[in-house]
C-alpha positions in Angstrom: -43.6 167.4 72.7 -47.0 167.1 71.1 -49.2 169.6 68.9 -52.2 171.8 69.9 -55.2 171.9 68.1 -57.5 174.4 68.8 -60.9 174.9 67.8 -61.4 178.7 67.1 -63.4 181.2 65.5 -65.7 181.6 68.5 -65.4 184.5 67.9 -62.0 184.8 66.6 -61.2 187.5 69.2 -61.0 185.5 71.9 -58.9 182.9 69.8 -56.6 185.0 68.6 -56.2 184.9 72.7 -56.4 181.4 72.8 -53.0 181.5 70.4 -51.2 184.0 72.4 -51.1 182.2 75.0 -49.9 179.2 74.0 -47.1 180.4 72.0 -46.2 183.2 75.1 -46.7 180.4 77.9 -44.5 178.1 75.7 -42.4 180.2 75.0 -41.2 181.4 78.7 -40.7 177.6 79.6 -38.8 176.4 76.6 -36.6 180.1 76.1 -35.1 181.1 72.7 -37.6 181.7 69.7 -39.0 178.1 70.7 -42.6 177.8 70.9 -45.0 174.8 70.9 -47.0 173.6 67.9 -50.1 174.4 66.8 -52.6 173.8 64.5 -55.8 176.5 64.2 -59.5 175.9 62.1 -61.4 179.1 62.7 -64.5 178.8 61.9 -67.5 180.9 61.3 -69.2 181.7 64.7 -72.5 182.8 63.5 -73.4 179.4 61.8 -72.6 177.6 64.8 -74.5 180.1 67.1 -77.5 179.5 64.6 -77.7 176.0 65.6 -77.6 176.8 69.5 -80.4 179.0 69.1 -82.7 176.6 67.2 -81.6 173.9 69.9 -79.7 172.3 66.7 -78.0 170.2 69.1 -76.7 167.1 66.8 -75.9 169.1 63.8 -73.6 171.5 65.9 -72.2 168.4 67.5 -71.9 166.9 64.1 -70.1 170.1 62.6 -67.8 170.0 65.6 -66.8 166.8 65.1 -65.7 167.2 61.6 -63.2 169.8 62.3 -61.6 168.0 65.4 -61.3 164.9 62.9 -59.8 167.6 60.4 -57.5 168.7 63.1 -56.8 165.3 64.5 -55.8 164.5 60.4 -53.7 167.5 60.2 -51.6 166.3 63.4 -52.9 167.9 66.5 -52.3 165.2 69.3 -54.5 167.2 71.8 -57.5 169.2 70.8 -59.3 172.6 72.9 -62.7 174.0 72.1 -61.5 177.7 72.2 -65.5 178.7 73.7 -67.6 177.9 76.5 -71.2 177.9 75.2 -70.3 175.4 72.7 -69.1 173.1 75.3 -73.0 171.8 75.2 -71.8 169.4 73.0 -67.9 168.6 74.1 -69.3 165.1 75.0 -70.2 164.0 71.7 -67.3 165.5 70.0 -64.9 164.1 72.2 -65.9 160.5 71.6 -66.0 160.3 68.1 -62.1 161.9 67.8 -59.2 159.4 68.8 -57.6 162.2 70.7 -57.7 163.6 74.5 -60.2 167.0 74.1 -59.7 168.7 77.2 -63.4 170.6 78.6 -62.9 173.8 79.5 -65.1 173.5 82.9 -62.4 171.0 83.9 -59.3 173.3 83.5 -61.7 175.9 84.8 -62.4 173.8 88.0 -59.2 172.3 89.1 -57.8 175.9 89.3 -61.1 177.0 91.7 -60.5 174.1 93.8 -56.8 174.8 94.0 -57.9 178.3 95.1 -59.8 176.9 98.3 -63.1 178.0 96.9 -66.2 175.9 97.2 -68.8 178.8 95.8 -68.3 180.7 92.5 -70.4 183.2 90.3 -70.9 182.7 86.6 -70.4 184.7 83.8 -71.0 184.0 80.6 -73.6 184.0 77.9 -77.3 182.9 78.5 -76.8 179.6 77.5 -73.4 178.7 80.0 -75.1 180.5 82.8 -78.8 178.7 82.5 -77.9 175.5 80.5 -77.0 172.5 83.0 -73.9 171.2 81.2 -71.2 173.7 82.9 -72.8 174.6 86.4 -73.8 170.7 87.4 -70.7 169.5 85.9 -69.0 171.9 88.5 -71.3 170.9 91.0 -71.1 167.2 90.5 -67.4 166.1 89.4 -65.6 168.9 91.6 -68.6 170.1 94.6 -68.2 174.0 93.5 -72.0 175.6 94.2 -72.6 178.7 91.4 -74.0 181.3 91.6 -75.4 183.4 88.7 -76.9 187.1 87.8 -80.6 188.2 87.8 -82.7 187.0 84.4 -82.4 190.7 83.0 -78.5 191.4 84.1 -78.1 187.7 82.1 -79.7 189.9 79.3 -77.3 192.8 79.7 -74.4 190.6 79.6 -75.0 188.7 76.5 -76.0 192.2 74.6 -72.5 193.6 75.8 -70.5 189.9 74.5 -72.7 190.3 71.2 -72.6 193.4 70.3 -69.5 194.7 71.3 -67.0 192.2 73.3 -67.1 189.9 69.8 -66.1 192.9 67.7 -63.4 193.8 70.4 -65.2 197.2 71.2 -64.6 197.7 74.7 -66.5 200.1 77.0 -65.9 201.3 80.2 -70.0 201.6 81.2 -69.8 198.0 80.3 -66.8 197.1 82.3 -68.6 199.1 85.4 -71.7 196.6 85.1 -69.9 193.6 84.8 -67.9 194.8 88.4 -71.1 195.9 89.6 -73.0 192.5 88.9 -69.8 190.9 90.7 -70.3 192.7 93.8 -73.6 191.7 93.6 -73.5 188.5 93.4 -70.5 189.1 95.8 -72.4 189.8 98.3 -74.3 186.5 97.7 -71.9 184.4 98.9 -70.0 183.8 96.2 -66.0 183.9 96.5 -64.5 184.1 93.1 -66.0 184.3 89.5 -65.4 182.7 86.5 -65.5 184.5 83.5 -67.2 181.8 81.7 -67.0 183.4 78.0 -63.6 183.5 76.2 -64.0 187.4 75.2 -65.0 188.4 78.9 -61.5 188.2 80.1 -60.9 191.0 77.4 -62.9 193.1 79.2 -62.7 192.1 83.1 -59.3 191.8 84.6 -58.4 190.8 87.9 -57.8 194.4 89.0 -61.6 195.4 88.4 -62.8 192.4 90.8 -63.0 192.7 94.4 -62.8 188.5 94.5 -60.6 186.1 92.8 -61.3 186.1 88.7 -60.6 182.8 87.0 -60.2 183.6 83.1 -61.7 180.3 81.2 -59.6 181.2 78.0 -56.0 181.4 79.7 -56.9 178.3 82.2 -58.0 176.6 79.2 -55.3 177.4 76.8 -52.3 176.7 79.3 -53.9 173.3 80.0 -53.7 172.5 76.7 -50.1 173.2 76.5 -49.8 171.4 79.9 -50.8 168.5 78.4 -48.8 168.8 75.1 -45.6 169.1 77.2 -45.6 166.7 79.3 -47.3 163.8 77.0 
């Protein structure tokens, strides 16, 4: 059984997520007090959201890289990048570690196409909902068409996953948007959503959807711990 590294601090909400999981989802296959290993950097969000905003692509990469290497060091044997945005530079991470990274659109994907669906909405912040890197790597390696919100809904929901969803405030006006922008898109055509930023899921459950939800940090995390157990 090999070790999970994980990549956190993005914002450390949604990792401390991220760890439940894999220690709960472990835990109910192997029985006991057993869970699977882990190893957690958590790092400082705000730095790294600094260098997305000022398009500070190769120093984010670089940054990245230097705490999977750290991680691959310390023992991990698989490694996850516990966000979505910063998946704009999973690529050039991945390739310079000498371990499997797994992307979260992938884990995100396989479970969609498992589903039956071939046309999904987006949530996320601005970046993963107007940045090519998730929806054409949806679009290209698995055929799932995405849908997003309207330009000033996209501005709604990155105020709600910056000013209150990363410092786990959690409002019910909020969650009625969210369902709202759903049903919009909903009506669109679109036959499931991904929430496509780890602290959504903290704030959108199944139950408040009127399609199929797909939660990027629980598909994410149990593929991780997919991977560690049967490698």
């Amino acid at each position: 059984m090999k070790k999970v590294g994980l990549i956190g601090g993005l914002s450390w909400q949604s990792s401390v997520d991220y760890y439940r999981i894999v220690n709960e989802e472990s835990n109910k296959r192997l029985g006991g007090n057993s869970t699977i290993e882990s190893i957690m950097y958590s790092t400082d969000l705000h730095g790294k959201l600094e260098h997305v905003f000022k398009g500070e692509y190769r120093q984010l990469a670089r940054e990245f890289t230097d705490i999977a290497q750290s991680l691959e060091k310390a023992g991990a044997d698989v490694i996850v990048l516990c966000t979505n945005t910063m998946h704009l530079v999973f690529d050039q991470v991945a390739r310079n570690v000498g371990v499997p990274m797994i992307h979260i659109v992938d884990a995100t994907a396989q479970a969609i196409k498992k589903a039956g669906l071939e046309k999904v909405a987006l949530l996320g912040t601005t970046f993963t909902m107007t940045q090519p890197f998730y929806k054409e790597k949806l679009k290209e390696q698995y055929g799932i068409e995405t849908l997003v919100p309207k330009e000033e809904q996209m501005t709604e929901i990155m105020r709600v996953i910056e000013e209150e969803l990363t410092f786990n405030i959690l409002k019910e006006e909020s969650r009625q948007y969210f369902v709202n922008v759903i049903k919009e898109l909903q009506r669109q055509g679109a036959q499931g959503v991904i929430l496509g930023c780890t602290e959504i899921p903290m704030l959108i459950k199944q139950k408040d959807s009127p399609i199929p939800v797909f939660d990027t940090t629980y598909l994410h995390a149990v593929a991780a711990l997919d991977w560690a157990m049967e490698n």
